[in-house]
C-alpha positions in Angstrom: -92.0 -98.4 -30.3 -88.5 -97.0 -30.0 -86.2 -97.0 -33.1 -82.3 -97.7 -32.1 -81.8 -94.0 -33.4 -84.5 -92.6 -31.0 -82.4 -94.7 -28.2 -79.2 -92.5 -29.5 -80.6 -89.3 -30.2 -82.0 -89.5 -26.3 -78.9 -90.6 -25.0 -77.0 -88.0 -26.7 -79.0 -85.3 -25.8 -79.1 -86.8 -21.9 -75.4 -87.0 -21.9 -73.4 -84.9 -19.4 -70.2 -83.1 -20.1 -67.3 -84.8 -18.2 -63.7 -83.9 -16.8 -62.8 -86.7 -19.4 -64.4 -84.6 -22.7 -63.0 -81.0 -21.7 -59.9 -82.7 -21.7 -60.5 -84.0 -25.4 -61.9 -80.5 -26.0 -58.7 -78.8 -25.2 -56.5 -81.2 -26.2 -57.7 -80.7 -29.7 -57.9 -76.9 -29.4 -54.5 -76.5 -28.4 -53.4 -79.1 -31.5 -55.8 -76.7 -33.9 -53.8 -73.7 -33.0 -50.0 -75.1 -33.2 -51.3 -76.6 -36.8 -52.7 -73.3 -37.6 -49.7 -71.2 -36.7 -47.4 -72.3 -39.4 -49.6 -70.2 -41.5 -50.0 -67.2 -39.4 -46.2 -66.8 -39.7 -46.0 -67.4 -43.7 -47.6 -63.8 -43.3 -44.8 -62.5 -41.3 -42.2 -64.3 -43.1 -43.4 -63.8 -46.9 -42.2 -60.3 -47.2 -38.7 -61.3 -46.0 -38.8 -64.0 -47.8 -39.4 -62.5 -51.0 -36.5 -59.6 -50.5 -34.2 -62.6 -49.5 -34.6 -64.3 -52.6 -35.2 -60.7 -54.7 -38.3 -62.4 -56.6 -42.4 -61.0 -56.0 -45.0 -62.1 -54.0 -46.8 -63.1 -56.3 -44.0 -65.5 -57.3 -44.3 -67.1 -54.4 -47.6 -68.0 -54.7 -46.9 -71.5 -56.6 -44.6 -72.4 -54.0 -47.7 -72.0 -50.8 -49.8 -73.6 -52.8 -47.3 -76.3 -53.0 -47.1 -76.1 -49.6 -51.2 -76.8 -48.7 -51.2 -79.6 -51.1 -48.4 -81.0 -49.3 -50.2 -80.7 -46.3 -53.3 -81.7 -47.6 -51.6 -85.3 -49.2 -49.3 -85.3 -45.6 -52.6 -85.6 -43.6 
């Protein structure tokens, strides 16, 4: 007898990769990077930042955690 999650698990694994799901796949991948590059630039900018405002990096630390939790409660 077949259980409904054999009936997924075989359909699933019998699935075939369409135009329609590499789409979705890059789609999503190019969404993951733009997200991601906000962050990649705090690493560039943090130096400048702290000159500009004469206070340590580590002073600035509150202020990106701020900034994830922001995201984090945002999303």
């Amino acid at each position: 007898m077949t259980t409904r999650a054999d009936w997924i698990e075989r359909q699933l694994d019998e699935a075939r990769l369409r135009p329609v799901h590499v789409r979705a796949l890059a789609l999503c991948t190019i969404i993951m990077m733009i997200d991601g590059y906000d962050l990649y630039l705090v690493g560039w900018i943090l130096p400048k930042l702290s000159d500009a405002f004469a206070v340590t990096r580590l002073q600035l630390t509150p202020v990106l955690l701020l900034q994830q939790i922001g995201m984090l409660l945002g999303g």
